[in-house]
C-alpha positions in Angstrom: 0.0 0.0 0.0 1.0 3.5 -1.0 1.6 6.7 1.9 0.3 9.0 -1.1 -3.1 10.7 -0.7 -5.3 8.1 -2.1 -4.2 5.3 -5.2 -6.0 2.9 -7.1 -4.2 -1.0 -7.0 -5.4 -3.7 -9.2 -6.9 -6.8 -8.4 -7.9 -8.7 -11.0 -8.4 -6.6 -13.6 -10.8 -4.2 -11.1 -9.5 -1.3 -9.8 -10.1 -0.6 -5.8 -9.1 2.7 -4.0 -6.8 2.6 -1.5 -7.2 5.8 0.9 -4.5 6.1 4.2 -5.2 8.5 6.9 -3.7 9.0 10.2 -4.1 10.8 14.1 -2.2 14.2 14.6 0.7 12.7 15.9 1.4 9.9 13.3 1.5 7.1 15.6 -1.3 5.4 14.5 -2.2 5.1 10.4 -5.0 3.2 8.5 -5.6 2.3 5.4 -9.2 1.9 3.6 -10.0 -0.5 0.7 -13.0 0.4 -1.2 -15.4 3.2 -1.2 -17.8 3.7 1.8 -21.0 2.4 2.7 -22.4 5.6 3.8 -20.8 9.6 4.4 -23.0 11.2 6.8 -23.1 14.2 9.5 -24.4 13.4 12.7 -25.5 16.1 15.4 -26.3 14.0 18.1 -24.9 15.3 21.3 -22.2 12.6 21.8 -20.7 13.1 18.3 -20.8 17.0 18.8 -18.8 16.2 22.1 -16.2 13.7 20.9 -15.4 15.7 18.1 -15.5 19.3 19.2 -16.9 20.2 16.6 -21.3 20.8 15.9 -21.4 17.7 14.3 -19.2 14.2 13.2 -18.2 13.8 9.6 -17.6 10.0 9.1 -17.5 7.6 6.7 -18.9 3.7 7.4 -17.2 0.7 6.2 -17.1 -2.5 6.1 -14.8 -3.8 8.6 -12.7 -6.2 6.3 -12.2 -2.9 4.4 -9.9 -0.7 7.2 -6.3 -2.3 7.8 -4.1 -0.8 10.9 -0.4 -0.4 9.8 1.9 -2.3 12.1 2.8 -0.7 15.7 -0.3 1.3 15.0 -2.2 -0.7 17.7 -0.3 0.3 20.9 -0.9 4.0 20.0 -4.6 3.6 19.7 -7.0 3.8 23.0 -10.4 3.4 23.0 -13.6 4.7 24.8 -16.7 2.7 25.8 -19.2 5.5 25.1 -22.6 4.8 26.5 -24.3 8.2 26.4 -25.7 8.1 22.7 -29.5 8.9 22.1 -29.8 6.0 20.1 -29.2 3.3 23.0 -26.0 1.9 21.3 -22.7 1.8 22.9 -20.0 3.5 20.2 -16.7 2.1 21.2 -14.7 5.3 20.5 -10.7 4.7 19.2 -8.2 7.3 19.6 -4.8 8.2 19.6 -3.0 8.2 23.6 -0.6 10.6 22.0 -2.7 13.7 20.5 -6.0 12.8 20.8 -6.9 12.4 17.3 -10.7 10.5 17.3 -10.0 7.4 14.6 -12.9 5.3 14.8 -16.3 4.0 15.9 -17.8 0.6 16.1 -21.5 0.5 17.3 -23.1 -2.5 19.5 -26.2 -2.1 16.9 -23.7 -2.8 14.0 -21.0 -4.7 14.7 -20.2 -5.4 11.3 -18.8 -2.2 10.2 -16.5 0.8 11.7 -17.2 4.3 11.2 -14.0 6.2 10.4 -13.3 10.2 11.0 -13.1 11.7 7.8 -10.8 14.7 9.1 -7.8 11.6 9.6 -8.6 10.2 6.2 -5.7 11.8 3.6 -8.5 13.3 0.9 -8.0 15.6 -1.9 -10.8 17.7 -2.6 -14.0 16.6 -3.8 -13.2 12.6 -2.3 -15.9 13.3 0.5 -19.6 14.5 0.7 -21.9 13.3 2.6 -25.4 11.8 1.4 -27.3 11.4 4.7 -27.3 13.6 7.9 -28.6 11.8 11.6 -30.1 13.7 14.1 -31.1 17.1 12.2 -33.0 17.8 15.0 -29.9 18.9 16.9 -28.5 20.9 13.5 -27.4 24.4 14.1 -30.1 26.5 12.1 -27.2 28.6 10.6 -26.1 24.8 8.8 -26.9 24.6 5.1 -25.8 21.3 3.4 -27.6 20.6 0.0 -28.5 17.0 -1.3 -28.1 15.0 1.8 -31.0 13.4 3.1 -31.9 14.8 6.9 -32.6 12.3 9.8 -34.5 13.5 13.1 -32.6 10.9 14.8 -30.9 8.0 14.1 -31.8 4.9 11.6 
């Protein structure tokens, strides 16, 4: 796998993008095969707090599809967050070192991890998202065109 931006490898005959990403620091980097399952805002309180930010930019994936680099592991912490308003406890990775949030992993969908698109390495135009959760929380002064808004959670 590449450290550039974002590259395409070849696997028989398809093409599949590779994306990398990394915390602050650099102690602990990802990479992502394949495109997500979903880009969405969320404005639920616990996102708006564990980002510091008025709302969480992820991307969901398969789990298969994210691949720590080695030594990444010991840098990476995680969080057993119980508070969000949909009931689900969001197991919250992030860097011991800077802080950076990584990733999520809901009890409701085991299956995937949610990754925070501010450590993915994006050029422009490589995110959007198409769905926002929990618009009922969305600052009034937030425009976002063509996603579809969600009063809570799916």
């Amino acid at each position: 796998m590449t450290d550039t931006n974002s590259s395409k490898s070849s696997s028989g005959g398809k093409e599949t993008q590779v994306t990398t990403g990394s915390c602050l620091c650099g102690n602990a980097k990802y990479t992502v095969t394949g495109a997500a399952l979903i880009q969405v805002l969320c404005h639920c309180l616990s996102c708006k707090k564990a980002s510091g930010s008025v709302f969480g930019a992820n991307g969901m994936y398969k789990k298969t599809q994210i691949n720590l680099q080695p030594g990444s592991e010991k840098s990476i912490n995680v969080f057993e967050d119980k508070t969000p308003e949909s009931g689900a406890i969001v197991s919250r990775s992030f860097c011991g070192n800077c802080g950076s949030p990584l990733f999520l992993a809901s009890s409701k969908h085991p299956e995937n991890v949610t990754v925070t698109s501010g450590t993915m390495d994006l050029e422009d135009g490589m995110w959007k998202p198409k769905m926002e959760f929990y618009c009922k929380r969305k600052p009034s002064w937030m425009n976002t065109e063509g996603t579809r808004e969600i009063p809570s959670m799916l």
